[in-house]
C-alpha positions as CSV (number, residue, x, y, z in Angstrom):
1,X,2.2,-15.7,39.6
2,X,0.3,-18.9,40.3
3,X,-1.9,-20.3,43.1
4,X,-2.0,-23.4,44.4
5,X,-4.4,-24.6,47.0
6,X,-3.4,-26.9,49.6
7,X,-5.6,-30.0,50.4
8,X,-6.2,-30.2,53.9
9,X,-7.1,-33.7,54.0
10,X,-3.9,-35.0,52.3
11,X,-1.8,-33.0,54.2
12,X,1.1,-34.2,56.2
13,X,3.7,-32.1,58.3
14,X,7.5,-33.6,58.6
15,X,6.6,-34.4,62.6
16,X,4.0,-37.1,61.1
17,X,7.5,-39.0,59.5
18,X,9.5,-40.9,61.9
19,X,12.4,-41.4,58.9
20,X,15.7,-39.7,59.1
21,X,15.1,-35.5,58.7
22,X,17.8,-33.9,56.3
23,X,20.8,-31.5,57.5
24,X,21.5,-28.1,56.7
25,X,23.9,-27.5,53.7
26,X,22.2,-30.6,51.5
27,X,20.8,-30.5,48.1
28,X,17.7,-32.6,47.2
29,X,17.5,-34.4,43.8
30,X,14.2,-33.3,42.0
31,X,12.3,-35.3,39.9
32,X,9.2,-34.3,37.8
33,X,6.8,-37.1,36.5
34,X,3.9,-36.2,34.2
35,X,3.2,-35.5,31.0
36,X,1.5,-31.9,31.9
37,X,5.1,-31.0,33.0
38,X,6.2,-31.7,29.3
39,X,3.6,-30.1,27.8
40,X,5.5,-27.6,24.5
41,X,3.1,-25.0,25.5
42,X,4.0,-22.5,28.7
43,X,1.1,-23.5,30.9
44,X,0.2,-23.7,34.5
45,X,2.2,-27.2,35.2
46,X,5.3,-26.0,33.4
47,X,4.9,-22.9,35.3
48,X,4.3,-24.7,38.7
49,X,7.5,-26.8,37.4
50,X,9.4,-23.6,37.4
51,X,8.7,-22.4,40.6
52,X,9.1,-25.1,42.7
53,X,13.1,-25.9,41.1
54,X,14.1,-22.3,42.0
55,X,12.4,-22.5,45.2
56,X,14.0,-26.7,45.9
57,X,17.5,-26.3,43.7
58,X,19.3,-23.4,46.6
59,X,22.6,-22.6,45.6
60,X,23.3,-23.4,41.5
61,X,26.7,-23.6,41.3
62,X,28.0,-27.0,40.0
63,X,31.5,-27.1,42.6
64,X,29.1,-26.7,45.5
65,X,27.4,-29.8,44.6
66,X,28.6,-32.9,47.1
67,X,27.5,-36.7,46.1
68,X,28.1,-37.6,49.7
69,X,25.1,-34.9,50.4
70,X,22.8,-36.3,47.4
71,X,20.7,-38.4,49.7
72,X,16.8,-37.1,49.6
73,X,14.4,-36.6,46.9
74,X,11.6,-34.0,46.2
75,X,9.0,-36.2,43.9
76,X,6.8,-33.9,41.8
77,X,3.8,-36.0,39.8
78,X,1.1,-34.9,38.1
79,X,-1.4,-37.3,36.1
80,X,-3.0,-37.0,33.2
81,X,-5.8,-34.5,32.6
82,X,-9.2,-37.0,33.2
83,X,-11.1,-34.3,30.6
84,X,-14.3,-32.2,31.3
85,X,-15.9,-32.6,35.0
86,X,-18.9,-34.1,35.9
87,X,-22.5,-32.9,36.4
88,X,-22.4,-32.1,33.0
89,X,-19.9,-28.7,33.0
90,X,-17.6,-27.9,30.4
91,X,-15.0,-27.1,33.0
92,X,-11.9,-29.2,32.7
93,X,-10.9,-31.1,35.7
94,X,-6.9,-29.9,36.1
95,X,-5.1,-33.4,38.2
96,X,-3.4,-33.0,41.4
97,X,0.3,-31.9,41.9
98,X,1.0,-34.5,44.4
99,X,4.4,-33.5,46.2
100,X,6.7,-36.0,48.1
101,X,9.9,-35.9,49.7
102,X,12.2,-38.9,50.5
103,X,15.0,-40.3,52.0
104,X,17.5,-41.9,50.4
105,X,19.2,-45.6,51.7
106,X,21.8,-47.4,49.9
107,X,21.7,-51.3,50.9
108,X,24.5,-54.0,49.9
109,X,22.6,-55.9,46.9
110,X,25.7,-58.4,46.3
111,X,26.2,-56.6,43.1
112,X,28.3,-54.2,42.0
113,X,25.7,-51.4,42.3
114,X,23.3,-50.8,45.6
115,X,20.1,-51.4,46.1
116,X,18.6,-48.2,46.5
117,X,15.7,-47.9,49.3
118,X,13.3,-44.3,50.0
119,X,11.5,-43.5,53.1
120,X,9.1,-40.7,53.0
121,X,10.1,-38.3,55.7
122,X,7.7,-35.2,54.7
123,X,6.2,-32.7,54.2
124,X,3.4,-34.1,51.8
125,X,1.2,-31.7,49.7
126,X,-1.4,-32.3,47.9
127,X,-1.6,-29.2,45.4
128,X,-5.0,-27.8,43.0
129,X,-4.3,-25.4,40.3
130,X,-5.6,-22.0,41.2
131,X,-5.0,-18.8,38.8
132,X,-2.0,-17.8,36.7
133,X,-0.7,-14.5,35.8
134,X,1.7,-14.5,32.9
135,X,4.2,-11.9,32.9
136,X,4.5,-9.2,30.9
137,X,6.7,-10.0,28.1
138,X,9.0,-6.5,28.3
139,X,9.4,-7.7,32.3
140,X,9.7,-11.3,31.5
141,X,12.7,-10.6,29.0
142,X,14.5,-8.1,31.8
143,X,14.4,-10.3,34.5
144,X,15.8,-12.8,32.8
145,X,18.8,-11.0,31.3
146,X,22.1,-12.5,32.9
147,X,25.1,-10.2,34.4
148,X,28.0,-10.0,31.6
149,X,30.6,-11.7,33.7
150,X,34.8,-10.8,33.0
151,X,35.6,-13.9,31.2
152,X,36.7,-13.6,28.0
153,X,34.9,-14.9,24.8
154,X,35.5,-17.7,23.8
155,X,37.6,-17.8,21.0
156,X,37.9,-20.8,18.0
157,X,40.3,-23.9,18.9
158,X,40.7,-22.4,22.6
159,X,39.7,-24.1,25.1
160,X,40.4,-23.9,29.0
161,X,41.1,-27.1,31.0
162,X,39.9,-27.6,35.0
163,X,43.3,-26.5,36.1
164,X,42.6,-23.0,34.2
165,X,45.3,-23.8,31.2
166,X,44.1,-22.7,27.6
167,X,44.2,-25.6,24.8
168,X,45.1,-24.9,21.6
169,X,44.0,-26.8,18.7
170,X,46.1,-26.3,15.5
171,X,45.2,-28.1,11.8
172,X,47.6,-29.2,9.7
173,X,47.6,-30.6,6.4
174,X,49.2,-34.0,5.2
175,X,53.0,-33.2,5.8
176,X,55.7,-35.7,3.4
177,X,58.3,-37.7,6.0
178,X,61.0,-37.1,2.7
179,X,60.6,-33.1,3.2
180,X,61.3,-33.0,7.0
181,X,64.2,-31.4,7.9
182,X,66.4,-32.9,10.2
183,X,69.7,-32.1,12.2
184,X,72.7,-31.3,10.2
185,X,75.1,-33.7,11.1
186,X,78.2,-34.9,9.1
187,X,77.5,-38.7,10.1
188,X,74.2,-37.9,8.3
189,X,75.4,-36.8,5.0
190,X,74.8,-38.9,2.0
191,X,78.4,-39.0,0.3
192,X,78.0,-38.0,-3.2
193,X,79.7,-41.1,-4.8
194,X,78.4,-44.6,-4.4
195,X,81.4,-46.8,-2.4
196,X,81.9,-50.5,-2.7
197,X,83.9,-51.5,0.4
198,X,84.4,-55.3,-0.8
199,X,87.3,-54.3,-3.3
200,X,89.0,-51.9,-1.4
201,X,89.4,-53.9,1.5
202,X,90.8,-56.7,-0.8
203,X,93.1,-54.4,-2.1
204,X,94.4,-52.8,1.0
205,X,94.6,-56.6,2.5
206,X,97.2,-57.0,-0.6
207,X,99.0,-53.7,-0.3
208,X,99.9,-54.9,3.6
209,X,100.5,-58.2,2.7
210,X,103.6,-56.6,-0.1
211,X,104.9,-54.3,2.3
212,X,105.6,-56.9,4.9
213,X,107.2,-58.8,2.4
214,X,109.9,-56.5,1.4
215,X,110.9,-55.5,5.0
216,X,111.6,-58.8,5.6
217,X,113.8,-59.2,3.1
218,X,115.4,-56.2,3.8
219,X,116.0,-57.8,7.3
């Protein structure tokens, strides 16, 4: 659990906006700026960062994302801490949470990519730190156990495409072209005795050449 306290005077409802208000069925595009957000340390700004994605992101499922609908933001800054307060207290000043939400215009640039425009259509808060509650660590670890869904494990070299085909992968080692085995064909056999056609067709030219010879003197 953690509180935030609402400034009052930076407050600013969506009816305050006269920019384009966003439909039902569109996701925002968040964006955290800060260094407190970054922070390696579970804290009260990671925390905060937390809360406000599973309370901004809706449904998570990446089909029912449409980059059509993509066309607001939700800004989330923070700045850095400015160190112990004034009036010579040890307490450490905690910096704002300053939230902002935008519309998004795309513009013809001449270029190849858009110029991109925002236009702050609300609500903007203004957020203090209040007090945190960590959970307990056996609760923490159950509510964040996942459902064992029915797909199957995945299994080495197996991979399933976007149609839902499984991929095998198969290794092979270095395989010799002279060891591949190929069709048995008879036009393919080597004959077993080297043949040199230049004498044989000299010598059937002459066998011809005879044989015409004594039919014509037979004739």
């Amino acid at each position: 659990m953690l509180e935030l306290y609402l400034d009052a005077e930076g407050f600013r409802t969506m009816s305050q906006f006269r920019a384009a208000k966003f439909t039902v069925g569109q996701r925002p595009m968040m964006v955290f700026a800060g260094s407190p957000f970054e922070s390696p340390v579970s804290n009260e700004y990671t925390l905060a960062k937390s809360l406000l994605t599973d309370l901004f992101r809706g449904d998570s499922s990446p089909d029912k994302v449409d980059v059509e609908g993509l066309s607001y933001l939700v800004s989330v800054t923070a700045e850095e801490a400015p160190g112990p307060g004034g009036g010579g207290g040890d307490a450490i000043v905690r910096p704002l949470i300053r939230l902002r939400v935008y519309s998004i215009r795309t513009k013809r640039s001449g270029q190849k990519l858009p110029r991109v425009e925002v236009d702050e259509i609300g609500p903007r808060m203004d957020l203090r730190l209040g007090r945190m509650k960590a959970a307990d660590a056996d609760m923490l670890k159950e509510a964040m156990r996942q459902a064992k869904t029915s797909e199957e494990r995945t299994k080495k070299n197996i991979s399933t495409d976007r149609m839902g085909d499984k991929i095998g992968r198969i290794h092979l080692g270095s395989q010799s072209l002279k060891e591949l085995q190929t069709r048995k064909m008879k036009g393919l056999k080597r004959s077993r005795e080297p043949q040199d056609g230049s004498g044989d067709d000299d010598d059937a030219g002459e066998a011809l050449d005879g044989d015409d010879r004594k039919r014509r003197r037979e004739a």
